[in-house]
N, C-alpha and C positions, 0 to 999 in steps of 0.2 A: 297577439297572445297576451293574457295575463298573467301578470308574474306576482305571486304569493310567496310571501317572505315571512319568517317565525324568527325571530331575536331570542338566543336563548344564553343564559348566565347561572351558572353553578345547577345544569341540568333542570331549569326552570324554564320554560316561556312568559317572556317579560315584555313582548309586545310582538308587533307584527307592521308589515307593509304592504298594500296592494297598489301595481299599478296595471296599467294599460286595459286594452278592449281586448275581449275574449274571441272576435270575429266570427262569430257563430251564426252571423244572421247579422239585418240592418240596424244600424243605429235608432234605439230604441224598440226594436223587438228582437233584440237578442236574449235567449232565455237563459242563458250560460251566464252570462253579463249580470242579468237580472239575480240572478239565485248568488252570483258572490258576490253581487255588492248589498245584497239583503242579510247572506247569513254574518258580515262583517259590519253592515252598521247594526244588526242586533247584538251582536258580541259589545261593540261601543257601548251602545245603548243602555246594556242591563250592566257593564262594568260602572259606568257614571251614575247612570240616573238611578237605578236600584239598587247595585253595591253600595254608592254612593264614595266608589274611590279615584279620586284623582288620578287626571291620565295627560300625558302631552298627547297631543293631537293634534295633525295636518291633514287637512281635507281642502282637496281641488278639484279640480276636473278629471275624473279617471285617477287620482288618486287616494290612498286613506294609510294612515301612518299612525300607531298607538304604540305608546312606548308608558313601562309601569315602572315602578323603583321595585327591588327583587323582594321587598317586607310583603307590598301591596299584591305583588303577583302571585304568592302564593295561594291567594287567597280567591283567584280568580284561575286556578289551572284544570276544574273541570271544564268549563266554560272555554279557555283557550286552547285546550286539547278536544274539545268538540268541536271545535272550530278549524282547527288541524284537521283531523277527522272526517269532517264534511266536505273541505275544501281537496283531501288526496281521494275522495271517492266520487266528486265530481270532475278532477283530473284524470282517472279511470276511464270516466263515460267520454272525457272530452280530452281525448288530450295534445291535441292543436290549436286547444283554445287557453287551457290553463296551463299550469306550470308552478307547479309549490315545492319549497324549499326551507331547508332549514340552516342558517345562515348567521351572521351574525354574532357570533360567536365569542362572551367578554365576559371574563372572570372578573371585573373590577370591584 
């Protein structure tokens, strides 16, 4: 299963975590697998490359980690709430394969 995780601080999402395999099919043609790890490195992608705002990032094998300072995140919350979004409505369609959560949780 994949487990989706939303970081959130003074009612802002300020980053997120994806691990694991969706098991929805085999390695590499898993279409569950495929669509969250698509709609999450697009999320990376248009925060970096086209916001153009800094981000910590951990990326491994089956895993993806972004975490934003709470200035920078506001500025990126339609985009992480469509990403919310997409991710609890293909947890709907699949839900032995995802698993999203809102977590994380730090006033600092």
């Amino acid at each position: 299963m994949t487990l989706s995780k939303f970081f959130i601080n003074q009612g802002t999402i300020v980053g997120f975590e994806i691990s694991g395999h969706a098991c929805a099919g085999r390695y590499g043609s898993d279409i569950v697998c495929a669509a969250i790890s698509s709609a999450a490195l697009m999320a990376a992608n248009t925060i970096t490359e086209i916001y153009g705002i800094p981000a910590q990032i951990i990326e491994k094998d089956g895993y993806l980690k972004l975490m934003l300072s709470v200035n920078d995140s506001k500025r990126c919350q339609e985009l992480l709430r469509g990403l919310s979004l997409h991710l609890a409505e293909l947890e709907k369609q699949y839900p032995h394969s995802l698993k999203v959560i809102y977590g994380g949780v730090t006033n600092a």
